[in-house]
ZASE-195212 format. One record per residue (C-alpha): residue in one letter; x, y, z. Coordinates in steps of 0.25 Angstrom, whole numbers, padded with zeros to 4 digits, always signed. Layout:
BEGIN
AXYZ;...
//
This chain:
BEGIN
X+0000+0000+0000;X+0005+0015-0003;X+0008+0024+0009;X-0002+0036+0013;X+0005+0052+0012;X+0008+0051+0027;X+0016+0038+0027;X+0023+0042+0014;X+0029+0056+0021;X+0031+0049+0036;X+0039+0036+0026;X+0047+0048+0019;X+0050+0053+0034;X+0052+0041+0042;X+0064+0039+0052;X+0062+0028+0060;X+0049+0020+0062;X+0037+0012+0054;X+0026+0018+0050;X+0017+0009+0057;X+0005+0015+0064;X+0009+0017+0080;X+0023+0017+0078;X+0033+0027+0080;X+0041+0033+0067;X+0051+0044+0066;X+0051+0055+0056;X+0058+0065+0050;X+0053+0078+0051;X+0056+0090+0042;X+0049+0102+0046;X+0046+0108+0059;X+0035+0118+0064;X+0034+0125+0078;X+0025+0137+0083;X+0027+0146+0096;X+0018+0137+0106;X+0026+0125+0105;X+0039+0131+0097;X+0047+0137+0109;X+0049+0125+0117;X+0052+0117+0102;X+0063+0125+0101;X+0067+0125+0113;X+0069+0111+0114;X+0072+0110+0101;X+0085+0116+0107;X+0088+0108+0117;X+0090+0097+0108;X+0104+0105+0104;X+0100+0106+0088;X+0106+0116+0082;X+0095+0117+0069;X+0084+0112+0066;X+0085+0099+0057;X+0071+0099+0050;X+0071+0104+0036;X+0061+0115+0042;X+0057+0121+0055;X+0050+0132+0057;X+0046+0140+0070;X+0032+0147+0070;X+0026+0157+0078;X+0011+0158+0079;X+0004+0153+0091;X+0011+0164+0102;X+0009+0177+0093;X+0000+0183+0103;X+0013+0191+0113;X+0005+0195+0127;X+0020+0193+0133;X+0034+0192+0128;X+0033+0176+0128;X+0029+0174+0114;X+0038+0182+0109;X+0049+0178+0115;X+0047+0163+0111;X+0044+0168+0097;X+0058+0176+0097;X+0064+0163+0104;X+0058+0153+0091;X+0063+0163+0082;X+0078+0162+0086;X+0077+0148+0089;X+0071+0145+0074;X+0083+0154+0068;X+0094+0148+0076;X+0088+0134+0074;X+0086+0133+0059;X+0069+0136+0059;X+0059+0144+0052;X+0054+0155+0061;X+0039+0160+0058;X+0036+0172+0063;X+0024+0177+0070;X+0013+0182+0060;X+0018+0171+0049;X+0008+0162+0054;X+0003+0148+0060;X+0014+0138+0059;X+0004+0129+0050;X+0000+0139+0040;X+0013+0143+0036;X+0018+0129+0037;X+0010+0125+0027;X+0012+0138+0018;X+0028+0138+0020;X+0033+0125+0025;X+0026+0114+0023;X+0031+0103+0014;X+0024+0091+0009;X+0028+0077+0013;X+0038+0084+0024;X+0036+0082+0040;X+0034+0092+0048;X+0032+0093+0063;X+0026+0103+0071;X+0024+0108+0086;X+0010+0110+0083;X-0001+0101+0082;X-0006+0107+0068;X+0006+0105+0060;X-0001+0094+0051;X-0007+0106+0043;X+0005+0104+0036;X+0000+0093+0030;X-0007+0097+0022;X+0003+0099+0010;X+0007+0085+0014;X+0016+0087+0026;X+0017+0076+0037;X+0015+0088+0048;X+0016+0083+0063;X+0013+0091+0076;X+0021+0087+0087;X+0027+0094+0099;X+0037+0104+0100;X+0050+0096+0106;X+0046+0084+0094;X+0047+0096+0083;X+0059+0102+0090;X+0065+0088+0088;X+0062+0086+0074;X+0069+0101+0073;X+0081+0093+0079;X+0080+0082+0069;X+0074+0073+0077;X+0060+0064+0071;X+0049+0064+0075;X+0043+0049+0081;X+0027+0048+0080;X+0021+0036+0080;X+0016+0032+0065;X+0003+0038+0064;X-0009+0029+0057;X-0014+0038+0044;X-0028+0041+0039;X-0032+0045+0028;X-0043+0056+0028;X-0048+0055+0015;X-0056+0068+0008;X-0064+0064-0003;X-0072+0075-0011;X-0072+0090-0011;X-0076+0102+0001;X-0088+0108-0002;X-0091+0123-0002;X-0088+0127+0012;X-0082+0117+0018;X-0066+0116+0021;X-0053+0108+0026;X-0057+0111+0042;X-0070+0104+0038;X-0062+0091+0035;X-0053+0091+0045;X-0066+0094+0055;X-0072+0083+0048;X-0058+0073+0050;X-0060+0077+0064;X-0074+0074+0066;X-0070+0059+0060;X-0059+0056+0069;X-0059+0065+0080;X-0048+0071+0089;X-0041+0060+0089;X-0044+0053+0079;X-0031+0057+0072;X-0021+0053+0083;X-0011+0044+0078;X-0013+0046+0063;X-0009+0054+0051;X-0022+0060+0043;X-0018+0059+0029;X-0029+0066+0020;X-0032+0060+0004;X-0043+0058-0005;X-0047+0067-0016;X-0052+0078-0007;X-0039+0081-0003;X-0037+0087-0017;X-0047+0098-0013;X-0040+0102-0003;X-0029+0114-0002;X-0016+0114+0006;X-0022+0124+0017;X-0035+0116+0017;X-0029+0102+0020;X-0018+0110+0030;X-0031+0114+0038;X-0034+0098+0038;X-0022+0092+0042;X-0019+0104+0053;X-0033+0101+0059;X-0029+0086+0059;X-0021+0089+0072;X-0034+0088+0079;X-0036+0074+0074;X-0023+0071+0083;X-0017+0065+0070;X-0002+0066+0069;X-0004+0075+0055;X-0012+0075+0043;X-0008+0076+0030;X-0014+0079+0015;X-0005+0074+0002;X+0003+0084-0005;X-0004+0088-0018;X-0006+0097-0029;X-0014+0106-0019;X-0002+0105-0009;X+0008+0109-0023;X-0003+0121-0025;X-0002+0127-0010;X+0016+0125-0010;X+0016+0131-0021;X+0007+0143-0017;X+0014+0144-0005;X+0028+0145-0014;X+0033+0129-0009;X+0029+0122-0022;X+0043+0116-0020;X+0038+0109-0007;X+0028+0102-0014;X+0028+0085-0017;X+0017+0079-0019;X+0011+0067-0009;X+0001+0059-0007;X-0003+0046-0001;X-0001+0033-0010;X-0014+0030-0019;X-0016+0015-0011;X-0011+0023+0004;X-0016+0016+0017;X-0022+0022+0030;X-0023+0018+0044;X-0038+0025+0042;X-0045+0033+0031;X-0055+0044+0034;X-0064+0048+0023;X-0071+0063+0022;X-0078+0067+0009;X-0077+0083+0008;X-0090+0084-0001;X-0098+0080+0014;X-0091+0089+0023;X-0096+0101+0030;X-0093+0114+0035;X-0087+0108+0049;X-0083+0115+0064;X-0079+0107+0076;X-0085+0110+0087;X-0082+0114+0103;X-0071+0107+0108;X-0064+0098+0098;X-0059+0098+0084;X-0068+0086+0080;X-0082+0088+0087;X-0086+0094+0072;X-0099+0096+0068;X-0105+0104+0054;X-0104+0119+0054;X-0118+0119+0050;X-0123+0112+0063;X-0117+0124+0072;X-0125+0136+0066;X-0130+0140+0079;X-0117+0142+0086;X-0111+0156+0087;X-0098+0160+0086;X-0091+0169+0093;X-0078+0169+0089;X-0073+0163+0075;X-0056+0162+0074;X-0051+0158+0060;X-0037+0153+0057;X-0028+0143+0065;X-0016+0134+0058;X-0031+0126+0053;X-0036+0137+0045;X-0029+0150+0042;X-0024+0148+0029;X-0027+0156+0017;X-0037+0147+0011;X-0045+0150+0025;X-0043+0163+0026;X-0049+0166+0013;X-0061+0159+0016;X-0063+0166+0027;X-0061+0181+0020;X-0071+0176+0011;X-0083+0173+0019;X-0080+0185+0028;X-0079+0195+0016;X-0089+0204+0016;X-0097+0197+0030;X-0094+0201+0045;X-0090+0193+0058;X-0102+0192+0067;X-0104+0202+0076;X-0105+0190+0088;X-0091+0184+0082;X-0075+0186+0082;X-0067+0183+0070;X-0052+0179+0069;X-0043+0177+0059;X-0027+0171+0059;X-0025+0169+0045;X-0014+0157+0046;X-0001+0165+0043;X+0005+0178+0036;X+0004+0171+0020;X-0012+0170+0024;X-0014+0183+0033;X-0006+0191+0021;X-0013+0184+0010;X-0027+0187+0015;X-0023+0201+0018;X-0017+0205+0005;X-0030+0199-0003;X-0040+0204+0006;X-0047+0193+0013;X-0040+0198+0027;X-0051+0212+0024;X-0061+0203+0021;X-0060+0196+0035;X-0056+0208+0042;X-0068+0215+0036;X-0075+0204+0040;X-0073+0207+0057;X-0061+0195+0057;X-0051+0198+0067;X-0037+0194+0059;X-0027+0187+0070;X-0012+0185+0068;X-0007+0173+0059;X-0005+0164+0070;X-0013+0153+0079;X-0021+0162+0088;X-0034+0159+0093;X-0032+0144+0090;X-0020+0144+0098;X-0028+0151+0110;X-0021+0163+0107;X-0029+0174+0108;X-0045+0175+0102;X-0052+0167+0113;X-0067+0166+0113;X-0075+0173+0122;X-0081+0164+0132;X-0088+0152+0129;X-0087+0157+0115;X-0090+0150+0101;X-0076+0152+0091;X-0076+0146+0078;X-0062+0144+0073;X-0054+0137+0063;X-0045+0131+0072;X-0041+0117+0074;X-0044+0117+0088;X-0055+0119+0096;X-0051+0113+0111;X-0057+0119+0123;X-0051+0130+0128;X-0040+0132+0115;X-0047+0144+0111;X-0042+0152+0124;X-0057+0151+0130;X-0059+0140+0140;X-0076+0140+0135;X-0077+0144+0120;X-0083+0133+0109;X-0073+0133+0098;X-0077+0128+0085;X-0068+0124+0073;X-0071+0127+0057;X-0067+0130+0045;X-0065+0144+0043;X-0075+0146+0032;X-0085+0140+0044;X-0077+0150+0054;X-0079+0162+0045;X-0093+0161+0042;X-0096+0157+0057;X-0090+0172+0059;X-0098+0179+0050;X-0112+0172+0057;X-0108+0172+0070;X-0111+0156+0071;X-0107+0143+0067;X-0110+0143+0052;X-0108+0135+0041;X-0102+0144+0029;X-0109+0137+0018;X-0119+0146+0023;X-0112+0156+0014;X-0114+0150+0001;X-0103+0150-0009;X-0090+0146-0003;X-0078+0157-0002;X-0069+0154-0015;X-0054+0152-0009;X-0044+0151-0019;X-0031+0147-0014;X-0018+0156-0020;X-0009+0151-0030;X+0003+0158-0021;X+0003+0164-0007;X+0009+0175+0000;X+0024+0171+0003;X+0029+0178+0014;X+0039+0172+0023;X+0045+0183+0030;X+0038+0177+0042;X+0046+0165+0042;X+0060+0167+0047;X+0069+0157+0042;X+0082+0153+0053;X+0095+0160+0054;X+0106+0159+0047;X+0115+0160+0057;X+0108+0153+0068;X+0121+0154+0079;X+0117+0167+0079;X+0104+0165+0084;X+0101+0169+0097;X+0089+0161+0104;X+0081+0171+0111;X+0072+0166+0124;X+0063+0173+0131;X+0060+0172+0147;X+0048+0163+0143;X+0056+0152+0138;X+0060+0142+0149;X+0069+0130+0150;X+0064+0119+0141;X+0057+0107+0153;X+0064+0095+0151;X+0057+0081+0158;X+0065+0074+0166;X+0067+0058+0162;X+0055+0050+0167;X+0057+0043+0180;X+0056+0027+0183;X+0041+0028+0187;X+0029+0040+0187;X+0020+0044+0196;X+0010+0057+0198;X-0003+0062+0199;X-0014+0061+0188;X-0013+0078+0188;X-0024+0081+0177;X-0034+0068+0171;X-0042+0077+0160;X-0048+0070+0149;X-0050+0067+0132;X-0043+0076+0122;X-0035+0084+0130;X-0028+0094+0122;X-0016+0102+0124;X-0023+0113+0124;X-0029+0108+0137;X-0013+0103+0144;X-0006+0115+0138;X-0016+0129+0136;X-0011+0138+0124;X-0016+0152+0122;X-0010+0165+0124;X-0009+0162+0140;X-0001+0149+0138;X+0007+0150+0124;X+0018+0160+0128;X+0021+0151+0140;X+0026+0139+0129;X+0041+0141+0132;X+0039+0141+0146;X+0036+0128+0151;X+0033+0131+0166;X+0025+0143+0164;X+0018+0136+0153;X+0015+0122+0161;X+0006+0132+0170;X-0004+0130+0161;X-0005+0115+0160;X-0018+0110+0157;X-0024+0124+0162;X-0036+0122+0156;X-0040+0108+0162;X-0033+0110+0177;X-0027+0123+0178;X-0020+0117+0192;X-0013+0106+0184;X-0001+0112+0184;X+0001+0116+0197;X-0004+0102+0203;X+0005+0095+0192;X+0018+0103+0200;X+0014+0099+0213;X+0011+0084+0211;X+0024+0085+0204;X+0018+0081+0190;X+0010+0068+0185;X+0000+0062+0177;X-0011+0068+0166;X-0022+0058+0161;X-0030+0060+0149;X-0041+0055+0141;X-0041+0053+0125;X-0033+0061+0116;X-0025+0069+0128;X-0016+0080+0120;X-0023+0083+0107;X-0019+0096+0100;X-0009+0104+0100;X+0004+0099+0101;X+0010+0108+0109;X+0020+0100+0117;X+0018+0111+0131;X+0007+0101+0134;X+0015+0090+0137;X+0028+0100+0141;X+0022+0108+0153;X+0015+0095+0159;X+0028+0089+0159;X+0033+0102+0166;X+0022+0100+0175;X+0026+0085+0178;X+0018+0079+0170;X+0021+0064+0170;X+0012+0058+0161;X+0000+0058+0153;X-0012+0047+0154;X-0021+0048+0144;X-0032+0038+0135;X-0024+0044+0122;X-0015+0054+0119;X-0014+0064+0107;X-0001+0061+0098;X+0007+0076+0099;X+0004+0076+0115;X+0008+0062+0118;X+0021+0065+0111;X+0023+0078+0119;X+0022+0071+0133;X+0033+0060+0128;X+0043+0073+0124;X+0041+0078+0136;X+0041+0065+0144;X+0026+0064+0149;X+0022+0052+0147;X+0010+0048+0138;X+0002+0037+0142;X-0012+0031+0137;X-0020+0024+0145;X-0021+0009+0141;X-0036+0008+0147;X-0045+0020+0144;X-0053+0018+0155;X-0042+0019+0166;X-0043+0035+0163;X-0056+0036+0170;X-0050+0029+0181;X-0039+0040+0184;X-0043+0052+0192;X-0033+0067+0194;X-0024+0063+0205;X-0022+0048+0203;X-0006+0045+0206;X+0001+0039+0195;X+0012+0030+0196;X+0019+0024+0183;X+0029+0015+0190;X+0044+0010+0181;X+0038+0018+0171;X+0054+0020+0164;X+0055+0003+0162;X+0041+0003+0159;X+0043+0013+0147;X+0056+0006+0144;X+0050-0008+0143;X+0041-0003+0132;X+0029-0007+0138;X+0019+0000+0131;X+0008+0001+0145;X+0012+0006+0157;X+0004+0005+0170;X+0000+0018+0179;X-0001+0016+0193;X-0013+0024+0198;X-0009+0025+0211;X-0023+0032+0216;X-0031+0024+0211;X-0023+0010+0213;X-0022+0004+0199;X-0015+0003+0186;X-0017+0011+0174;X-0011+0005+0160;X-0006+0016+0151;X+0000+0014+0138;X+0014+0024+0133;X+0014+0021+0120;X+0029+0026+0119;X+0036+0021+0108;X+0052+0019+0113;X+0057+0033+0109;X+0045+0038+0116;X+0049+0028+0129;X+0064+0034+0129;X+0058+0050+0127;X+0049+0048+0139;X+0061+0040+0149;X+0070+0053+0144;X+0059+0064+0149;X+0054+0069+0136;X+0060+0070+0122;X+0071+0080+0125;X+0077+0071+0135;X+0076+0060+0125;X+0083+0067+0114;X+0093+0072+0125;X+0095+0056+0128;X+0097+0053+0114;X+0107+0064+0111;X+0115+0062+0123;X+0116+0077+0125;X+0107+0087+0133;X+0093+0092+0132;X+0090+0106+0139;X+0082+0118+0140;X+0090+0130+0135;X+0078+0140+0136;X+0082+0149+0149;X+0073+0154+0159;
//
């Protein structure tokens, strides 16, 4: 049988491994992405691994989720990337050039090239036909160093689009619409690779917004074949050079196969509190809207924009409604305003934002309370949108503008003829943004600010644990919920104690202090414990805090890997059942634990000392995994394997 387009670019990239479902391959990465949340400690262990340049073919440092400077922090760390990126060998991207994922996929992205990202969202890149992976900050930093990266071999389905959109209905409809079939979790632990005929209908920045919503599915990336629509979009963008084309073999086999016909889909939104609780738009007309927020890595290109402009020329917001706009980086913020559509959505009542993340990052436009807000976000979790009790909803942006102009939830075939977008045969190339390294990086200072502290290293694990369960919370915990972000929380990214004060804030605002005082312990979890972003704070700061291990019924893939880098160990229950059998405050005790790891024995028992039996939980390390977790974390491991020394240069 032939090979589907994943297995084809992971066979071109393979270092070590077999391509068998479940187990563990190495590959070769060749590009790297990092943004400002999770970039400053990426580079600062980055540089405790003594490199002295990066070894990808391409590494470029971002800045746009802490644009928002209420205090010196931001800009310091932003002045701290941009030395590290010109003494290190990276591109720098300056604030106002836009969201790492837009201007990836205009500037950067290559088909059948990997790339790895300290953000969940780096999959949009696959759709020119990258194989785009979100990980945590200290695995990107060591694929920087050279290093590969180790997943296990994901299973690949095959989401097959047959047919043709119809008037009014977009990519964010399909991936709503994948969501709805497999759920949250329904991606954990494969690769979506999308085919069938429909995928010709579909333009670059259509089927980027499908494979970056395909974060939420938990899958490990998505990705579209590289095609003559690819071609068209590179060599609008100026990168016709980067172009090959790919695409699975004609008799491909996959582990499952998901089939969506684009002549029966509707106008979409998911609903209050989860990516895939989806419902049709025209099922929600009695809901008013008092916020509407358009933009995000999901939605902000150019394409969307001009829809946008078109159903607001001429009309007016609602008098009841807020309207925001973050077009998705300079080329489509300067493109809009140089052929008027930026007047049209201004005239219109639109408040225009920056080019960055903004309000889907929690920074800044919070509803007011309890209030509705329609976005065209990718998430929609409680309490992301800086308000604790507002119902946020998730939609296309033709569905978001439309909803703006009527003050309700309201389907835009309500407008008749659909707006007539026709993609540009060249766009604007600007790159003075982009700030390519030094030429003479010895010359290169590194500049720190007072919020950078030393880099927290985990001590080796000991013989046998013990603790208090300190937190028991429930299904799909995100780490949005472990580790807040917004404009309180961001600046603090660089400074782990400071920032560890907010552990799980919003669930048990006393965690951190009773996780000191009992001198660290356990967290249990229900299903899917760590979906969303990836950013690696969420496994960081609890291990700052003591945090020993983690118990949960199933984990989300980039979280489980964060908690081994920083040595927290990830275990699963063997018996579901036994989590409603654990109470806040039971003592755990994990006796021989280092032979037991050593032995390779996949199940562990846990010694609920409180309530006097045995729990058997399952690690699943593989054997690198096994050494990582004895060594404290990864950069103890790394240490180990170099034989030289691991430390935090940062200063307080």
């Amino acid at each position: 049988m032939g090979l589907n387009l994943t297995k084809k670019i992971l066979q071109e990239h393979l270092i070590s491994g077999e391509m068998t479902p479940g187990k563990e391959i190495a590959i070769r990465i060749d590009q790297t992405l990092t943004q400002d949340a999770t970039g400053t400690m990426a580079y600062l262990q980055f540089e405790a691994m003594g490199v002295p340049k990066v070894r990808t073919k391409l590494s470029v440092s971002y800045i746009d989720h802490n644009t928002l400077q209420t205090g010196f922090e931001n800009a310091d760390d932003h002045r701290f990337l941009q030395t590290m990126a010109a003494k290190y060998g990276v591109y720098f991207s300056r604030p106002g050039n836009g969201i790492c994922h837009q201007v990836h996929l205009e500037r950067f992205a290559v088909p059948g090239l990997t790339l790895l990202g300290s953000d969940s969202h780096t999959p949009t890149a696959g759709g020119v036909g990258m194989i785009a992976i979100g990980a945590g900050g200290l695995d990107v930093a060591a694929a920087m160093a050279g290093q590969p990266f180790y997943t296990r071999m994901p299973r690949v389905a095959l989401v097959k689009l047959t047919g043709r959109l119809q008037p009014w209905v977009t990519a964010k409809d399909i991936i709503l619409e994948v969501l709805r079939i497999l759920t949250v979790k329904g991606g954990v632990g494969k690769i979506i690779e999308y085919g069938g005929d429909g995928t010709a209908t579909l333009s670059a920045p259509e089927r980027a917004t499908i494979t970056n919503m395909g974060a939420e599915l938990g899958a490990t990336t998505s990705v579209f074949p590289s095609d003559e629509n690819t071609r068209s979009y590179l060599q609008a963008e100026g990168r016709e050079n980067a172009w090959t084309p790919l695409a699975a073999d004609p008799d491909a086999e996959y582990d499952e196969v998901v089939e969506i016909d684009l002549d029966k889909l509707e106008p979409l939104i998911a609903q209050p509190h989860s990516p895939d609780n989806v419902a049709r738009v025209k099922d929600l007309e009695d809901v008013n809207v008092d916020q509407v927020a358009i933009g995000s890595c999901t939605n902000s290109s150019y394409r969307d924009l001009m829809a946008v402009a078109g159903i607001l020329r001429g009309r007016s917001v609602h008098p009841d409604t807020s309207l925001v706009i973050s077009p998705g980086s300079k080329q489509v913020l300067e493109m809009v305003a140089r052929n008027g559509a930026l007047v049209d959505m201004i005239a219109a009542g639109a408040r225009i934002l920056e080019s960055t993340c903004g309000p889907c990052i929690g920074m800044g436009q919070a509803p007011r309370s309890e209030g509705v807000s329609v976005r065209t976000f990718n998430r929609n979790f409680p309490g992301r949108s800086g308000t604790a009790n507002a119902k946020v909803y998730l939609s296309s942006p033709e569905v978001a503008a439309v909803t703006a102009i009527y003050g309700k939830i309201t389907d835009p075939r309500v407008l008749g003829d659909p707006i007539a977008i026709e993609l540009p045969h060249e766009y604007l190339i600007d790159d003075k943004l982009i700030v390519p390294p030094s030429p003479e990086p010895e010359n290169v200072d590194i500049y720190r600010g007072p919020n950078i502290k030393p880099l927290p290293i985990n001590e080796p694990m000991p013989d046998s644990l013990s603790g208090k369960v300190l937190l028991k919370v429930g299904d799909n915990i995100t780490t949005d919920h472990i580790m807040p972000a917004g404009a309180k929380v961001l600046p603090l990214r660089s400074n782990i104690p400071a920032i560890s004060e907010h552990v799980f804030e919003g669930v048990d605002a006393t965690f951190p202090s009773r996780a000191k005082a009992a001198g660290g312990g356990f967290v249990v979890g229900g299903e899917n414990y760590g979906q969303g972003s990836s950013r690696e704070h969420a496994a960081l700061a609890p291990m700052y805090l003591g945090v020993k291990g983690v118990v949960v019924k199933s984990f989300a893939r980039i979280h489980r890997e964060n908690l081994i880098n920083f040595g927290i160990l990830p275990l699963t229950l063997v018996n579901p059942d036994d989590y409603e059998e654990i109470d806040q405050n039971d003592e755990f005790q994990m006796p021989d634990l280092r032979n037991v790891l050593m032995s390779r024995q996949p199940v562990l028992k846990i010694v609920d000392k409180t309530k006097g039996v045995e729990i058997e939980a399952r690690h699943d390390l593989t054997e690198r995994q096994v050494e990582i977790m004895l060594a404290g974390g990864m950069l103890n491991y790394i240490k180990l394997k170099s034989g030289g020394r691991v430390e935090s240069r940062a200063e307080v």
